[in-house]
Every structure is written in C-alpha cells, then in structure tokens.
DOKOLVEX-535735 format. One record per residue (C-alpha): x, y, z. Coordinates in Angstrom, 1 decimal, always signed. Example, Ala and Ser with C-alpha at 12.3 -4.5 7.8 and 13.67 -1.06 7.14 Angstrom:
BEGIN
- +12.3:-4.5:+7.8
- +13.7:-1.1:+7.1
//
This chain:
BEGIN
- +21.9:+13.1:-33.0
- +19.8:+10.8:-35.2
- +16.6:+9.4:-34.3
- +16.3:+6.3:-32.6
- +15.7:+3.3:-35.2
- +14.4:+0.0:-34.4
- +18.0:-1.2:-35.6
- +18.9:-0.3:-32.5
- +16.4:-1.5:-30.3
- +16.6:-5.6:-28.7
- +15.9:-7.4:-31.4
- +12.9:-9.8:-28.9
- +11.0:-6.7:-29.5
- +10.6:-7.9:-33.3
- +9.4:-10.8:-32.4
- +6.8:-10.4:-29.6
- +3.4:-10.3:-31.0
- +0.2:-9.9:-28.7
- -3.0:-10.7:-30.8
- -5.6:-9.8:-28.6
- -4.4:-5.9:-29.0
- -3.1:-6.4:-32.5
- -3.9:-4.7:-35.8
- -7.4:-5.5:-35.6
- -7.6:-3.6:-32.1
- -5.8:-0.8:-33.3
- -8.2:-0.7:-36.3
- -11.2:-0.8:-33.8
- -9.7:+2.1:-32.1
- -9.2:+4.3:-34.6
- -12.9:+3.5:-35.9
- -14.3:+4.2:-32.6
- -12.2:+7.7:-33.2
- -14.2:+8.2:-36.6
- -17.4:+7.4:-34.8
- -16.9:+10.7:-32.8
- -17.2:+12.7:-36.4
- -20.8:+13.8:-37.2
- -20.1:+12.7:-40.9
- -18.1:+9.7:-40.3
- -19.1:+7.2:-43.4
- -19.1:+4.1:-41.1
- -22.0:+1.2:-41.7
- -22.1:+1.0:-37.6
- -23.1:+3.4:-34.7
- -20.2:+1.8:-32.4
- -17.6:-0.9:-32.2
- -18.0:-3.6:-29.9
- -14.6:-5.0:-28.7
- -15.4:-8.5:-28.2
- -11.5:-9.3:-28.9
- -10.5:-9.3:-25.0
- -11.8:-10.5:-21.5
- -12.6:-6.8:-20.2
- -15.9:-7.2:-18.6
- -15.9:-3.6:-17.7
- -15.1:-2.1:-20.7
- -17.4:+0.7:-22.6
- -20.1:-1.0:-24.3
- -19.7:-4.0:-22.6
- -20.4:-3.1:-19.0
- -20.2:-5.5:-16.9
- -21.1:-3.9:-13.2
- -18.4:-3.4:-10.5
- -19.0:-5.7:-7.4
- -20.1:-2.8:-4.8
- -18.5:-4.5:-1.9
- -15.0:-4.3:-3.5
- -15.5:-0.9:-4.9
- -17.1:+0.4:-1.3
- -14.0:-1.0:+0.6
- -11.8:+0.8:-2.5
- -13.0:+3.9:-1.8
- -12.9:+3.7:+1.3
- -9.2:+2.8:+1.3
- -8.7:+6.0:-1.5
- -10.0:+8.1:+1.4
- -10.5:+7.2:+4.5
- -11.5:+10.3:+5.5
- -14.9:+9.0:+4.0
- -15.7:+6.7:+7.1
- -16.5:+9.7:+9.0
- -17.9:+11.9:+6.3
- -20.8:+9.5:+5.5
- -20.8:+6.6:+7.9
- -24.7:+6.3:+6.6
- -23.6:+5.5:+3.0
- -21.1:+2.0:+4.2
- -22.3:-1.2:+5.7
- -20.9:-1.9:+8.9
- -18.9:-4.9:+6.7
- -17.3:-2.8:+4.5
- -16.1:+0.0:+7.1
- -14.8:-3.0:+9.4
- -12.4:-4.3:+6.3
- -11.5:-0.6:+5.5
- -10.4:-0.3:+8.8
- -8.7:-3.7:+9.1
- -6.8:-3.1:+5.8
- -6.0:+0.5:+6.8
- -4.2:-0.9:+10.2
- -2.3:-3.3:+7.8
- -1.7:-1.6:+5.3
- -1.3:+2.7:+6.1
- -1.9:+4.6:+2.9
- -2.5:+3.2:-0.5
- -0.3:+5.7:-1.6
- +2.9:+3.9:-0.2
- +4.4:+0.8:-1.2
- +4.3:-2.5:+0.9
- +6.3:-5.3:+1.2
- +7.7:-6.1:-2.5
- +5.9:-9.9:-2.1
- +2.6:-8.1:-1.4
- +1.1:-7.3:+1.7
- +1.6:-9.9:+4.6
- -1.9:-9.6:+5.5
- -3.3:-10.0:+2.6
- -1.4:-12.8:+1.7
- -2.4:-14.6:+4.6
- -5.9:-14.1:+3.6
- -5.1:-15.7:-0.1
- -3.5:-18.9:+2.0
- -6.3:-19.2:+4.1
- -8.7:-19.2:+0.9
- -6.9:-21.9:-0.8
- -6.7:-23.6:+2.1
- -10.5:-23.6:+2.4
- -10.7:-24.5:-1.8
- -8.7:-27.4:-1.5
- -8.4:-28.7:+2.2
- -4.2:-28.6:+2.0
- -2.2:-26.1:+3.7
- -1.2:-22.9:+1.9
- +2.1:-21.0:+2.7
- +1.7:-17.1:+2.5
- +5.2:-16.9:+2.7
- +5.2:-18.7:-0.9
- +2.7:-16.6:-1.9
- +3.3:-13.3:-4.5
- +1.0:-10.7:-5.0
- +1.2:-9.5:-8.8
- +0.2:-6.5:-11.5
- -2.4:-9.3:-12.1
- -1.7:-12.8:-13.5
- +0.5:-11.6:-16.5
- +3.4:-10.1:-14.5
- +3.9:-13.7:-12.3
- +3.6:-15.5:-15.8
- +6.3:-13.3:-17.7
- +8.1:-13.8:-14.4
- +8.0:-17.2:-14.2
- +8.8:-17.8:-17.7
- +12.0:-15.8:-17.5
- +13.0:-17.8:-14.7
- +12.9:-21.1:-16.2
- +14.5:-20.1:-19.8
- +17.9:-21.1:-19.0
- +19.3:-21.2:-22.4
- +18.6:-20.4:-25.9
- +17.4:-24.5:-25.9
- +15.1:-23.8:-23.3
- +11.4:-24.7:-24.1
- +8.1:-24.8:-22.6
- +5.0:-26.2:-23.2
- +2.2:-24.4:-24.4
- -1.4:-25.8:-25.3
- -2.6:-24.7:-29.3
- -4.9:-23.0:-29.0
- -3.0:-20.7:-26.3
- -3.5:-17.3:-24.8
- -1.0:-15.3:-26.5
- +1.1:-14.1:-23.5
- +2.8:-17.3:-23.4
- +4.6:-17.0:-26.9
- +4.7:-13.0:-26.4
- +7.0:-13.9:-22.9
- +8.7:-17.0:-24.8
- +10.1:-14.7:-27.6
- +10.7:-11.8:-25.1
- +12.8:-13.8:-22.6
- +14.4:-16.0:-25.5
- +12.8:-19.1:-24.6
- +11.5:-21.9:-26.9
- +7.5:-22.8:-27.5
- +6.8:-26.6:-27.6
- +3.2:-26.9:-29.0
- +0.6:-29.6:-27.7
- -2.5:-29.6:-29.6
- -6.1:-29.5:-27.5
- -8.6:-31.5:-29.0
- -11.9:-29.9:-30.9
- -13.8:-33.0:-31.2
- -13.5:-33.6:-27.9
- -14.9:-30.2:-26.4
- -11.0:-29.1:-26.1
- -10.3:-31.7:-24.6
- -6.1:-31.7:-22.7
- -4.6:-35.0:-24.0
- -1.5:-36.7:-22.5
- -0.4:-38.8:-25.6
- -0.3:-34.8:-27.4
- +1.5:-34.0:-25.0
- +4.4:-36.9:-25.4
- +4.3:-36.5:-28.8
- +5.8:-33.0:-28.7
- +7.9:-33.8:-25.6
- +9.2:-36.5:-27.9
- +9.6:-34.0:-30.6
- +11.4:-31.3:-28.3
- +14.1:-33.9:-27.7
- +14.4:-34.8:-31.2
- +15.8:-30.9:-32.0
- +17.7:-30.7:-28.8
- +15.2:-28.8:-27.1
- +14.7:-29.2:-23.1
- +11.4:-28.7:-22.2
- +11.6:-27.2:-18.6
- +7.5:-26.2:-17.5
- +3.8:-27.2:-19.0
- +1.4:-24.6:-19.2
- -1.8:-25.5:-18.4
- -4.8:-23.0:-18.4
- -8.0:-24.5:-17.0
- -10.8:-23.5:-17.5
- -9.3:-22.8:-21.0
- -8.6:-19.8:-23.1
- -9.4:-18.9:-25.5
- -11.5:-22.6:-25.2
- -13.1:-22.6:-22.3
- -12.6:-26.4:-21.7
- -12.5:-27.4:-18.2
- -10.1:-30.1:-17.1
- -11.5:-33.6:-15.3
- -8.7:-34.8:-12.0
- -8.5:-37.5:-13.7
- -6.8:-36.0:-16.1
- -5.0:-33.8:-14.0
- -3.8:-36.5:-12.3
- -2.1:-38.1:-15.3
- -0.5:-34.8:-15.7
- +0.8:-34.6:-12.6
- +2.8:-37.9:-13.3
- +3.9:-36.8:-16.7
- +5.4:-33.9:-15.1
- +6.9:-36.1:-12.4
- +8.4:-38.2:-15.4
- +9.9:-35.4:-17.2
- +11.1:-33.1:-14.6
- +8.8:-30.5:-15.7
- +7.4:-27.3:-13.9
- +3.5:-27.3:-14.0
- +2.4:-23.4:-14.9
- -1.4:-23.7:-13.9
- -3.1:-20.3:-15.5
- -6.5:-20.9:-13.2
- -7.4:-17.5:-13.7
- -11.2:-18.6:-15.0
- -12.0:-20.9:-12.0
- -15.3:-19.0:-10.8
- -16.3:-18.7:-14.7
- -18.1:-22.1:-14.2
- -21.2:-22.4:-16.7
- -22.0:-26.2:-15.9
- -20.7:-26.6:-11.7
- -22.4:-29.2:-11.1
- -21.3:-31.8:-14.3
- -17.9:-29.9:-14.5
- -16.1:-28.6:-11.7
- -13.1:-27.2:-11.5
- -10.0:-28.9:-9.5
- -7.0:-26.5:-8.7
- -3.2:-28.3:-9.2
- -2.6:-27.2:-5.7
- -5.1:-30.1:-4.7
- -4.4:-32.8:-7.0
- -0.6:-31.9:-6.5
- -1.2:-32.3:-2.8
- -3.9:-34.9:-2.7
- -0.9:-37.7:-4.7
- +1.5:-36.6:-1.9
- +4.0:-35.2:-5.4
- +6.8:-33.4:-5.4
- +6.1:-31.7:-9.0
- +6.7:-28.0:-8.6
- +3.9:-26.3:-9.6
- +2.6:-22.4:-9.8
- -0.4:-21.5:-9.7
- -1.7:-18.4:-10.8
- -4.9:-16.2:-10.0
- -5.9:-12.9:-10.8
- -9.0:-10.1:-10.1
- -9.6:-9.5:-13.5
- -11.9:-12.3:-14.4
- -14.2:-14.6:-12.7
- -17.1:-11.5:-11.4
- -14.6:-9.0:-10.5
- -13.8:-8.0:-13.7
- -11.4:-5.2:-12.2
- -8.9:-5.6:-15.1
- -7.9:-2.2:-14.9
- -6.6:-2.3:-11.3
- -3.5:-5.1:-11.6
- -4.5:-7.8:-9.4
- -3.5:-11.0:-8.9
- -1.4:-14.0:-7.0
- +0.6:-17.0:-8.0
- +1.3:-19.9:-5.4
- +4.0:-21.7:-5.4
- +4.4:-25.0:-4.1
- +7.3:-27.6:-4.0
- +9.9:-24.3:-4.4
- +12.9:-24.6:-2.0
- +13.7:-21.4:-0.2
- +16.0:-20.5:-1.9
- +14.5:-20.5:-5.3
- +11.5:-18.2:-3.6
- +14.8:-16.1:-2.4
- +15.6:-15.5:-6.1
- +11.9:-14.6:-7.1
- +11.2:-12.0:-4.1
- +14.8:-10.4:-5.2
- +13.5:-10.3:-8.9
- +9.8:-8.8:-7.7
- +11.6:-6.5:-5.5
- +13.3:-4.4:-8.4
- +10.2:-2.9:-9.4
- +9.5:-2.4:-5.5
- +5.8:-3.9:-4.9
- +2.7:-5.0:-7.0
- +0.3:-2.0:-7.0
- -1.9:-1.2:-3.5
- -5.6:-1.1:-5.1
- -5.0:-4.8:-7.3
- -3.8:-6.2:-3.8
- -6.8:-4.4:-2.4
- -8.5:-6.7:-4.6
- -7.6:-9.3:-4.2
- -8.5:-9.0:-0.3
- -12.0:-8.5:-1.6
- -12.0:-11.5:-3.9
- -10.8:-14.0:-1.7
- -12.5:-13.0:+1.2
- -16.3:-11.8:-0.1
- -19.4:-11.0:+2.6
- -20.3:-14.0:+4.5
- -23.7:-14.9:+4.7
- -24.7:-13.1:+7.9
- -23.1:-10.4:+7.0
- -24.5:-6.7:+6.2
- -23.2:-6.8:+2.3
- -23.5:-10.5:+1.7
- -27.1:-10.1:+0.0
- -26.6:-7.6:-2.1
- -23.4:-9.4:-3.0
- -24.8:-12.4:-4.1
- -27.3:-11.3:-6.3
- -24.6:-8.9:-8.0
- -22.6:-12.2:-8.3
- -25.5:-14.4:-9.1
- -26.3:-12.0:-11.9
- -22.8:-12.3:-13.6
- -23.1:-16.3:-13.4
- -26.3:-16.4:-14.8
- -25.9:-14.1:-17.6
- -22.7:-15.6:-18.9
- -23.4:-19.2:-18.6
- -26.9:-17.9:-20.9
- -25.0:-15.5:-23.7
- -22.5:-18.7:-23.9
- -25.3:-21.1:-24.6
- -27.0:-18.8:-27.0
- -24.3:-17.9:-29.2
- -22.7:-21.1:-29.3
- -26.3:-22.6:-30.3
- -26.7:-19.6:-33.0
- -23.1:-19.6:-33.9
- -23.4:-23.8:-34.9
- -26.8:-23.0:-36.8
- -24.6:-21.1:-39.3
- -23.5:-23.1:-42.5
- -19.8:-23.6:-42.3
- -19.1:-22.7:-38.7
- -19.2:-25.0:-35.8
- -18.6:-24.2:-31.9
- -17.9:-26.1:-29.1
- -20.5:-24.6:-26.1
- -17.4:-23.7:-23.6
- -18.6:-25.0:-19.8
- -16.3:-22.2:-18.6
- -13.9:-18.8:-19.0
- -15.5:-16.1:-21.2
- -15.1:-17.1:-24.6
- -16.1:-19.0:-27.6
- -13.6:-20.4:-30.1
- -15.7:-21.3:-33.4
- -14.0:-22.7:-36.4
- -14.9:-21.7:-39.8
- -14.7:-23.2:-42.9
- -13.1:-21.0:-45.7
- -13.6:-21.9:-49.1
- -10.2:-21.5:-51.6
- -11.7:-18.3:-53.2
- -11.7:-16.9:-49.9
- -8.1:-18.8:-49.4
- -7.1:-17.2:-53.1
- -8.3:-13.7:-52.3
- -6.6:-13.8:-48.7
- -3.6:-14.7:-50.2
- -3.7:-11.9:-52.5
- -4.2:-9.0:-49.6
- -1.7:-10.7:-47.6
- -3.5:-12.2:-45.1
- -4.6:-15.6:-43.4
- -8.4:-16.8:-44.3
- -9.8:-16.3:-40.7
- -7.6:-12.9:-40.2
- -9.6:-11.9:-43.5
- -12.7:-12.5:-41.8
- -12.1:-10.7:-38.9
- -11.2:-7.5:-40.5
- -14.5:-7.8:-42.9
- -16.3:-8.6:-39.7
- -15.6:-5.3:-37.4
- -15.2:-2.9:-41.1
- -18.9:-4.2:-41.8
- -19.9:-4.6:-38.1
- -18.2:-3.0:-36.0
- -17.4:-6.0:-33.8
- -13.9:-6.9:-33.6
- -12.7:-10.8:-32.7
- -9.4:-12.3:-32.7
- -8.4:-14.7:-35.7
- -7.4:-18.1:-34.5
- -4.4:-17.6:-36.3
- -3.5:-14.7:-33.2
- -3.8:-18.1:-30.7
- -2.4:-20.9:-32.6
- -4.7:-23.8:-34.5
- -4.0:-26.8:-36.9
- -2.7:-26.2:-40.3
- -5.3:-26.4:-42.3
- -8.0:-24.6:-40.0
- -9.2:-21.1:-38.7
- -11.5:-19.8:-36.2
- -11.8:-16.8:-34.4
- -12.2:-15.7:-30.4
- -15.0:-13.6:-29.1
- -15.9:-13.0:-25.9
- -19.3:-13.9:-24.3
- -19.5:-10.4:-22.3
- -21.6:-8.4:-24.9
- -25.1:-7.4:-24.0
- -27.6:-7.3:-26.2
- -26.8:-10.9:-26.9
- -29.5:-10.8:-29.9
- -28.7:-7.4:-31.7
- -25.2:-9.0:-31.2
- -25.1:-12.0:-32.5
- -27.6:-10.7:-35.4
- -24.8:-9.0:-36.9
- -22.5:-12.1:-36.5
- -25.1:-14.0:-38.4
- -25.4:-11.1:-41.2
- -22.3:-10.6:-42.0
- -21.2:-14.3:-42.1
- -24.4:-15.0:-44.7
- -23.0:-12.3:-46.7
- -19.5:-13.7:-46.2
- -20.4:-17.3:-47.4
- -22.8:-15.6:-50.7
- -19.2:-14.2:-51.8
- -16.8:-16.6:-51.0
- -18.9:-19.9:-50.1
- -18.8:-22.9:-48.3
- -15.3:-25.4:-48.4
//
C-alpha cells in the first residue's frame, strides 16, 4: 500500500495556518536543538520565545501560583495529606479534601460539562464580578479557552456563506477554526491611532460589505483586553455593541481571557459582556470565555478554562453538552484549575499572604516590562508602539523601507516576516510578524510578549539588531 499523501487528507487542513507556532517557531526550535552542540556556530547563547503567551515557559519563567500547585498535588496524591500534613496550610488541605469528595480520583473522568462543583464555583465568581446571576448549568468547562472557541465556531457555521466577525489584528485561532470548520472571516479593522481602539462604524462597514457578497454574518468576536493589542474596551462601547448585535442578529464571542492582565485598573477597567449584556436587560446571545492560562496562573500546559453562555435556550445547550460529550470530559487538573482561579485564599485565610504577594509580583512586573519596552521600542527610528493597558503583549509597527520591500520580495517573504526571521537568526528572540495576525495593506508589525525577564539585556538586543536593520535597509 502506498504512503499516505496530503492528496488524500481534508483539504481544511491546507488551509489552516496558526502563526504563533509557525515557521519562525519551528525555526526557534530547531536552533534551541543546535544550541545543545558544543560547536554550534550560533551568534546567541539561547533563544527566547517571545512569540506566545506561555508565562511558564523555559527562559521565561514565570512562577507557579503555590496555592494552585499545593492543592494540585495534593489532588495527584492524596496520600500526601497524611504523609506530610506539616508541609500544607490548613487552606489548601481543606480544598483538597473538598475537591476530593467531589470529585474521586483525577484519574477518572467527570461529568462531560465539567465538574458540577466546580462549575458552581465558576457561577458564583461571576456572580460576584458582575452582580447578575450565573447559571452553572450553562456553564462548560474546556481544554482551556481554545477548545470552547473551535466549538463554538463550528456551531454557528451553517453553510459555506457563513461568516463571522473577527477584529484585524486577531489572535490567529479565529481564522485557523474559520478555515477548519469551513466558515467565512469578516474583517473589522481596530484602530492604531486610537490605542486599538474597537469602532462600531468598522464594524458596519464590513457588515455592509458581508452582505454585499452574500455572506451572513452569524457571531462577532470580541477579545478584550486585546490580543495581540492589549486594548481594553470602555462600557460605553460595549454597550453600543450590544445593540449592534441586537440589530444584526449576531452572537457576541467575548474572548476575556486577559481580564486580570490589567496594567492601568484604576483609568481602565475591564467590564465583562455578561454584565453589560445583563445590565440593558438584552436578549443578545453571548459566550463568554475564560481560561487558566493567562492572567497569573499561567498554567498553560494544564487545559483549563470555561465559557458561559447566556441567552442559549435549552435546547441549544442540549446540542453543545452532546458535542463536548464525544470526547467524554475536559481534562481533571485544568478543571482543578480553574477551582483555584476562581476561588483564590481569602484574606483571613492561611495561604492568602503568600498569595498575594506571588500575585502582586506578577501585576507589578508586567504592567513595568510593558511600559519599558513600549517607551524603548517608540525611541527607535521607524517603529512606534501603542503602551498596551492590558493582556501580555505589544504590537509595534514598523516602517520598512522598499529596499527592504524589494529584497523581501525576492526571498519570498512579507517585509515584517523578513524581519522576524533576521531578528531570532541574529538574536535569538523570536516574535510573530503582523502579517501571522492580520494588519492594513500597506503596514507591518510584529507581536512579542512582555513576559521576558531581563527586560534590559532583552530589549538591548531588540534595539541592536533593529539599528543594524535600519543601517541596511533604512527608514520609509
């Protein structure tokens, strides 16, 4: 029997592309590989992957939370509770124990929705965020946020016509599920000059142009805070979106993954659709999605996450739990979790100090690397960046000259992709063009996250290379 070809394989495969773990990952990969070799030729002693929101990555670092990785372990192997009863807080062993009576082993599977309790625990948080009722029952526990986003997506894509919504710049999942489940992207453009800011007239425009080649738009995505922006949205803007949606008979997809990655809280807070939805009394359906990996957690690896849906009948919920239930139940350590995320130490508690430094730490650090590479990154001749007030990113745009255009062309590339691979071949630091996200014709940027340490050494070899870049190429 021959070998398997692509020819044979669905042809949405071809066109899903994921650019945050894209050629320039794979490249950063195989260089850390070379590092390993004693005579490896590389100008770098290792390769910082600033191209993705994975806090606790090698080289980046970011510390667990202890209280979440105490009531883990604890949940691993219970056993532990009486082996070293010295080495928990009271805290922790009490939730290991109320999990445990909820929950049985890790090592089993729950209820395909997620685990009752737990879910319960996620309504009663976003009851206490947003001061409206929360039902668990409408709640899904996920592989984190991506799995209830693919999910979601393939639900609404009802025919080859069928379009949704997505912000440029996006995270690339949204096209990557679009093109996988056959669906449509409708671009709406953020604006730069207005710190990324969400516009409603963009947003008519290309609901206007959907119609005009017989597209139906069926959801909006909105991500807030933004990535890879990190704008945060205003209710009064939300609330104008609201009424779009009402107008247009649109599903709101609220990616709110970022909410505790707040830099400025106090000027620019963030406001969850589930309370602006339910604060103007609508009917829109909305989801709204949540997930472990981000704000401190930063427990990418374990699969954790929610979405909430509201204004679902029954029956539509019916359909979703039968799709979640084929692949049985959302793994047991991301629900565990999400248990710890929604319901941290309170203050009184045996783990609650400890907590909030560890947490405190996290804020502070990120709302200081933001500020100081965006300041840095804008000092640079050709390159300005909006200072994000949230998520964990900047998104700086760079001007390319046309002999940089010209000699792009000629490799095959675009300009800012160019840029990216000179960056981590001289560096070592690899980034995501802005090409991988989406971006007006005519412009390029690249994403990096604001989770490296050594912000200084860091963003030194940002500088470097970019001085070197614009004594080649120059300045448009």
């Amino acid at each position: 029997m021959p070998k398997l070809t692509t020819h044979a394989v669905n042809p949405t495969f071809h066109k899903v592309e994921y650019a945050v773990r894209g050629e320039l990952a794979i490249k950063a990969d195989a260089f850390r590989e070379k590092l390993k070799e004693p005579d490896h030729d590389l100008p770098f002693d290792n390769v910082i992957s600033s191209n993705i929101g994975n806090p606790q990555q090698k080289g980046l670092d970011q510390p667990p939370i202890t209280f979440t990785r105490q009531v883990a372990a604890l949940m691993e192997w219970p056993a532990l509770i009486e082996l070293a009863p010295q080495v928990f807080p009271r805290d922790v062993i009490e939730r290991a124990k109320e999990l445990s009576r909820e929950i049985g082993s890790v090592g089993a599977y729950s209820h395909s929705q997620g685990v009752p309790f737990i879910r319960q625990s996620v309504a009663k948080f976003i009851e206490e965020r947003d001061g409206f009722p929360s039902d668990p029952s409408h709640i899904f526990l996920t592989a984190g946020a991506s799995a209830g986003v693919s999910l979601l997506i393939n639900a609404l894509i009802t025919s080859p016509k069928s379009g949704i919504l997505i912000p440029i710049p996006q995270y690339p999942l949204y096209t990557a599920s679009l093109a996988q489940h056959q669906g449509l992207p409708i671009p709406y453009y953020l604006d730069e000059s207005k710190g990324w800011s969400t516009s409603v007239s963009s947003i008519e425009a290309a609901l206007e142009e959907a119609h005009k080649e017989g597209i139906a738009p069926k959801g909006l995505v909105i991500i807030n805070p933004g990535n890879p922006t990190g704008a945060v949205l205003d209710e009064e803007t939300q609330e104008k979106l609201v009424h779009l949606c009402e107008k247009n008979h649109l599903v709101i997809l609220a990616d709110e993954v970022y909410q505790d990655n707040l830099h400025r809280r106090d000027s620019l807070p963030f406001t969850s659709f589930k309370k602006v939805v339910s604060k103007l009394q609508s009917h829109v359906p909305l989801v709204s999605f949540h997930s472990i990996s981000k704000g401190v957690s930063g427990e990418c690896g374990r699969r954790g996450g929610y979405f909430e849906c509201t204004n679902f009948s029954d029956d539509v919920v019916a359909l979703l739990y039968k799709m979640v239930s084929v692949t049985l139940c959302p793994p047991l350590t991301g629900q565990i979790g999400v248990n710890c995320m929604v319901r941290p130490p309170k203050l009184g508690e045996e783990s609650y100090e400890l907590w909030k430094k560890e947490t405190d730490t996290i804020h502070a650090s990120l709302a200081s690397r933001t500020q100081t590479m965006a300041e840095r990154l804008n000092s640079l001749p050709g390159v300005s960046c909006v200072d994000s007030p949230g998520a964990l990113y900047l998104f700086p745009q760079i001007s390319i000259s046309k002999k940089a255009r010209e000699a792009a062309q000629a490799v095959g590339q675009h300009p800012d992709e160019m840029y990216a691979h000179g960056l981590l071949e001289e560096t070592g630091i690899c980034v995501v063009p802005g090409s991988g996200f989406g971006q007006k014709e005519g412009e390029w940027h690249y994403r990096l996250t604001c989770l490296c340490p050594g912000v200084d050494d860091y963003v030194g070899k940002l500088e470097k290379f970019h001085h070197r870049w614009v004594d080649q190429y120059g300045v448009e």
